[in-house]
C-alpha positions, -999 to 999 in steps of 0.1 A, spaced: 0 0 0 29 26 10 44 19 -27 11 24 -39 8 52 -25 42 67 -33 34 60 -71 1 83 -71 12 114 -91 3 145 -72 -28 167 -80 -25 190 -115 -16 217 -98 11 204 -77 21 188 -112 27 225 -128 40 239 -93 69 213 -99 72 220 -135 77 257 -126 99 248 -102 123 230 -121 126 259 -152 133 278 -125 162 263 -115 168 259 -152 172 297 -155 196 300 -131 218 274 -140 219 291 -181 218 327 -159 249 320 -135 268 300 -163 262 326 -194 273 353 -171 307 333 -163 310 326 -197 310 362 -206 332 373 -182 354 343 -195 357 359 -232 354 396 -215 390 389 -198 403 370 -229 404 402 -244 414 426 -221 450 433 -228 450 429 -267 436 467 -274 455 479 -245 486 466 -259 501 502 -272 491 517 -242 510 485 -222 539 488 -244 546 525 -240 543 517 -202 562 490 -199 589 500 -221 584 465 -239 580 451 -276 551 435 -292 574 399 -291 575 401 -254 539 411 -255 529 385 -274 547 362 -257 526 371 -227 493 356 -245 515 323 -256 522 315 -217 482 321 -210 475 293 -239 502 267 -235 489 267 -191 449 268 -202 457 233 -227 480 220 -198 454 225 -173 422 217 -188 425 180 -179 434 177 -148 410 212 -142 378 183 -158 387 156 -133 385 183 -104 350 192 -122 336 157 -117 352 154 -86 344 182 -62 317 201 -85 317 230 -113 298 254 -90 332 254 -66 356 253 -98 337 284 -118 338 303 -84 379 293 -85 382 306 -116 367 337 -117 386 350 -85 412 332 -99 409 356 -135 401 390 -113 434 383 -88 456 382 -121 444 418 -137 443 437 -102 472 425 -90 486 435 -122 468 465 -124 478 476 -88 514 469 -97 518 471 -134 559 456 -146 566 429 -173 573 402 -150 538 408 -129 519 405 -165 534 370 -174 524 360 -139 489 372 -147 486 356 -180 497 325 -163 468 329 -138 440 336 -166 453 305 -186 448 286 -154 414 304 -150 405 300 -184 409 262 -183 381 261 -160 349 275 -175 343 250 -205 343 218 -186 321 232 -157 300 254 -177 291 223 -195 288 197 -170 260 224 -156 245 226 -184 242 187 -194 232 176 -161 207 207 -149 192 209 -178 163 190 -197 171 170 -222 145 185 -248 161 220 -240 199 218 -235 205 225 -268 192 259 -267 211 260 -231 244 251 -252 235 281 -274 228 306 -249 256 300 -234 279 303 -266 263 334 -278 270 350 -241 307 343 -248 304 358 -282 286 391 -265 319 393 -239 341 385 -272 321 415 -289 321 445 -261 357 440 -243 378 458 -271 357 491 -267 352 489 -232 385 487 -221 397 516 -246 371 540 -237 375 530 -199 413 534 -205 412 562 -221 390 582 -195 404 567 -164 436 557 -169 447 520 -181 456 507 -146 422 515 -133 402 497 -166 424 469 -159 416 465 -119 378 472 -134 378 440 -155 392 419 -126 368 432 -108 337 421 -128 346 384 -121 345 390 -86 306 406 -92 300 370 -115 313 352 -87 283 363 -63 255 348 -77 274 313 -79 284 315 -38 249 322 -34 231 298 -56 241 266 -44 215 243 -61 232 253 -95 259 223 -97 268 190 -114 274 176 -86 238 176 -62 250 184 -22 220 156 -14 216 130 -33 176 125 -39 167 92 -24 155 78 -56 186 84 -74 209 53 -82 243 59 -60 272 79 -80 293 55 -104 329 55 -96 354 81 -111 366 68 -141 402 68 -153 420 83 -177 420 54 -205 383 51 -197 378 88 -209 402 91 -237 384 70 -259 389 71 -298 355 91 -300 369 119 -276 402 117 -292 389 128 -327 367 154 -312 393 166 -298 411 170 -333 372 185 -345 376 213 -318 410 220 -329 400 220 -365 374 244 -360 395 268 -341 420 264 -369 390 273 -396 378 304 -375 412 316 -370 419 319 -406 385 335 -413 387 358 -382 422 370 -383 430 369 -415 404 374 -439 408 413 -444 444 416 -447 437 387 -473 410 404 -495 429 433 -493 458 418 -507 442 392 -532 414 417 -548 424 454 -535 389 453 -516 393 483 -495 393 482 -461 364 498 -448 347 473 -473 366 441 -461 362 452 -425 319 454 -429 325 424 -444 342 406 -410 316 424 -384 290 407 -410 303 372 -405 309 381 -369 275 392 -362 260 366 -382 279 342 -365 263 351 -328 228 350 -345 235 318 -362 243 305 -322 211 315 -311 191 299 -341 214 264 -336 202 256 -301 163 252 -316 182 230 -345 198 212 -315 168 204 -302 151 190 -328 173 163 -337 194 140 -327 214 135 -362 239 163 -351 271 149 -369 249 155 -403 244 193 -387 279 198 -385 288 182 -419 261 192 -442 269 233 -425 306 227 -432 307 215 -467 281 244 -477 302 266 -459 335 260 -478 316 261 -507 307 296 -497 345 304 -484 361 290 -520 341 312 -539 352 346 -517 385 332 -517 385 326 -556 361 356 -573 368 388 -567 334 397 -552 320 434 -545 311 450 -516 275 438 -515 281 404 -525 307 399 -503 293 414 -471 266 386 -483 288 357 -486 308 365 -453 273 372 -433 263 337 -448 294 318 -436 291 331 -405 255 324 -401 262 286 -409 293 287 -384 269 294 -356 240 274 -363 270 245 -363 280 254 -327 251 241 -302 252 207 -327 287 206 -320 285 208 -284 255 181 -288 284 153 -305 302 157 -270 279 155 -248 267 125 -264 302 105 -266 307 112 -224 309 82 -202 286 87 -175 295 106 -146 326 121 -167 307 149 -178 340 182 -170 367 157 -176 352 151 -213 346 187 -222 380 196 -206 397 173 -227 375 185 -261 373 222 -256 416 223 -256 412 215 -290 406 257 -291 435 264 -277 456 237 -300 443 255 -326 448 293 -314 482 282 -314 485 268 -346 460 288 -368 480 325 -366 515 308 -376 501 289 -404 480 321 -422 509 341 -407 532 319 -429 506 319 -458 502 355 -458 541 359 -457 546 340 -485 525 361 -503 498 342 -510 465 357 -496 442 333 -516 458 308 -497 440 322 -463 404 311 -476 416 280 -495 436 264 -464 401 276 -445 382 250 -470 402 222 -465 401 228 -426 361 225 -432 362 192 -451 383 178 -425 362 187 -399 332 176 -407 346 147 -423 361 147 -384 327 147 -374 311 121 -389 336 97 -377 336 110 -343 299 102 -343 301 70 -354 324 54 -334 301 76 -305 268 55 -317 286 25 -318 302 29 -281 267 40 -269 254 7 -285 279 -15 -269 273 1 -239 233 -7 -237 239 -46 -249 262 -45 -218 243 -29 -188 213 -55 -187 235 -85 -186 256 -67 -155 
C-alpha cells in the first residue's frame, strides 16, 4: 500500500508547481553559467587593445607582448584536464567560483602593480582560470538541464561568450582612455569578482547535487584516464582544434587577405568581418532550436561545413563586391553558428557517464591547439605572399572537420550501443 501510495502522481496543480519549479532552476543554472561565460571571453580580451598603451608603459616590444598571451594558452591546454577531473570530482559550481577569482586576482594585482614580469604572472593565472569554464560550464548545463532543451542551453551559453568576445575591445579603450589603463584593468578583474556572487549564493546550481535524492541510483565510480580518452573523444578533440584552426583563418585573416588578393578596401573588407561576426552570434542562437530538434547532429555539423566551404572558396576565388561579399561572409558566418550548439550536442553525447567536466576539458583544448596553430600557419601563408591561400587552407580545414565529425559520431553511436547490450546483462 505505501508503494502504492508513493506511485500516485500529485494533484495538476502540484504537477505544474513542480514544472515551474524545475525551469526555474533551469534559469539559473543558463543565468549564472552565461554570465561566467561572458566574463570568461570579456577577460580573454582585455589586454589585446590595450597593448600600445601597455607597451609604451612598460617599455616592452610587441614579441614580449605577445609572448605574454603564448604563456596564457600553453597553461589553459596544460590545465584543462586535470581542471575536468577536479570538475567531476568536487563540483563545477566550486571550480567556476575558482576561476573567476582566480581571472580578477591576475588583472588587479597587475593592475595595482603594473611591470613585465607581474603580466606573465597574470597571464599565467588567466590560462589557469581559463581552463576552468568550458568543462564546468558544461557539465551544468548537461546535467541541470532538460534533455529536450539543452540545446538551446548550449546556445545561450555560446552566444553570451560571443557578446563578452564583442564588447571588451571598446570597453576597455574608452575605460582606459578616460580613467587611466591601470584603473580599466583592476575594473575588468573586478567584474569576475561581481559573477562570482550569484554562484556563492546559488548553491542548487551544480553538477554535482550536495543531497543526493533518495531515488537516485548511487554515484558510479570516477573513471580513469583510459576510460575517458576514448577514440571518439580523441577525434573530437582534433574536430575542436580544426574548427578553431578554420575560425582563426576567417577571423584574423580574412581582411588583410582580401585586401591583398582583390584590392577590396578596407572599410569594405572590415563590414564584411563584423558581417560574419555578427552573423555568427545569430547563427548561435538559431542552432540551439536545430539542436533540439534532432538527434542527427554529426549530419548538422557536416552538411553546414561542406556548404560553408563552398561559400569560403568562392570569396577566396572571385573577386566579389562589396555587397556580395558582405553577403557571402554574413552567410558563412550564419552557418558557423548554427553549427556550434550541434557541435556541443556530439560531446555530450560521446561522455561516459559521470565524466561529464573531464570530457569537455579534454574536447574544448582543441581551441586552444588550434589558437596556437591557426596565426602561424595564415601568418606563414600570408608571408609567403599568397592571400588566396587564407580562404583556400580555411576550406580544407572545413572538409576535414566535418569529415572529423562524422567519424567521431560514429564510433560515438557504436560505443553507446555496446554500452546498452552490456548494462542489462551486468
Amino acid at each position: 500500500m505505501m508503494t502504492d501510495a508513493a506511485a500516485v502522481p500529485g494533484t495538476p496543480g502540484e504537477i505544474r508547481a513542480e514544472k515551474r519549479s524545475k525551469r526555474s532552476e533551469e534559469y539559473r543554472a543558463v543565468g549564472v553559467v552565461s554570465l561566467a561565460h561572458f566574463v570568461n571571453h570579456f577577460h580573454n580580451l582585455v589586454l589585446p587593445p590595450l597593448f600600445p598603451f601597455l607597451k609604451a608603459q612598460l617599455g616592452i616590444g610587441f614579441v614580449e607582448l605577445g609572448l605574454a598571451l603564448t604563456v596564457a594558452n600553453i597553461l589553459s591546454v596544460v590545465a584543462q584536464l586535470p581542471i575536468g577531473f577536479l570538475v567531476d570530482r568536487v563540483g563545477s559550481r566550486r571550480m567556476l567560483v575558482l576561476g573567476l577569482v582566480t581571472s580578477a586576482l591576475a588583472f588587479i594585482s597587475f593592475g595595482l602593480s603594473p611591470s613585465y614580469w607581474r603580466l606573465l604572472l597574470a597571464m599565467a593565472l588567466l590560462g589557469l582560470a581559463n581552463s576552468v569554464f568550458h568543462p564546468a560550464d558544461y557539465a551544468i548545463l548537461s546535467v541541470r538541464i532538460a534533455p529536450a532543451r539543452v540545446g538551446r542551453a548550449f546556445s545561450i551559453h555560446t552566444f553570451s561568450g560571443f557578446l563578452g568576445t564583442a564588447v571588451a575591445p571598446m570597453t576597455m579603450l574608452a575605460v582606459a582612455a578616460s580613467l587611466g589603463l591601470n584603473f580599466a584593468v583592476i575594473a575588468a578583474g573586478s567584474i569576475a569578482l561581481v559573477a562570482a556572487l550569484p554562484l556563492v549564493l546559488v548553491r542548487s546550481v551544480d553538477n554535482i547535487p550536495a543531497v543526493p535524492h533518495p531515488n537516485e541510483a548511487p554515484a558510479a565510480p570516477p573513471l580513469g584516464l583510459t576510460a575517458v580518452l576514448t577514440p571518439t573523444i580523441v577525434g573530437l578533440t582534433g574536430f575542436f582544434a580544426l574548427l578553431s584552426l578554420s575560425g582563426s583563418g576567417i577571423s584574423n585573416f580574412s581582411v588583410v587577405a582580401l585586401i591583398s588578393a582583390f584590392g577590396t578596401p578596407l572599410s569594405a573588407a572590415n563590414l564584411a568581418l563584423t558581417g560574419y561576426l555578427s552573423a555568427q552570434a545569430l547563427g548561435v542562437l538559431l542552432g540551439g532550436f536545430i539542436a533540439d530538434l534532432t538527434r542527427r547532429h554529426a549530419e548538422v555539423a557536416a552538411v553546414g561545413y561542406a556548404i560553408n566551404a563552398c561559400i569560403v572558396l568562392a570569396i577566396g576565388t572571385i573577386g566579389l563586391g562589396i555587397v556580395p561579399l558582405v553577403a557571402a561572409m554574413c552567410c558563412a558566418g550564419l552557418l558557423g553558428g548554427l553549427i556550434m550548439p550541434s557541435r556541443d550536442m556530439l560531446v555530450r553525447a560521446a561522455a561516459p557517464p559521470g565524466a561529464m567536466g573531464r570530457t569537455f576539458g579534454i574536447v574544448t583544448s582543441g581551441f586552444s591547439i588550434g589558437g596556437m596553430i591557426g596565426p602561424l600557419m595564415f601568418g606563414f601563408i600570408m608571408d609567403r605572399g599568397a592571400p588566396q591561400w587564407v580562404f583556400s587552407a580555411s576550406v580544407i580545414v572545413m572538409i576535414l572537420t566535418a569529415s572529423v565529425a562524422l567519424i567521431s559520431d560514429r564510433r560515438s553511436t557504436r560505443r553507446r550501443a555496446v554500452r546498452r547490450t552490456v548494462m542489462p546483462a551486468e
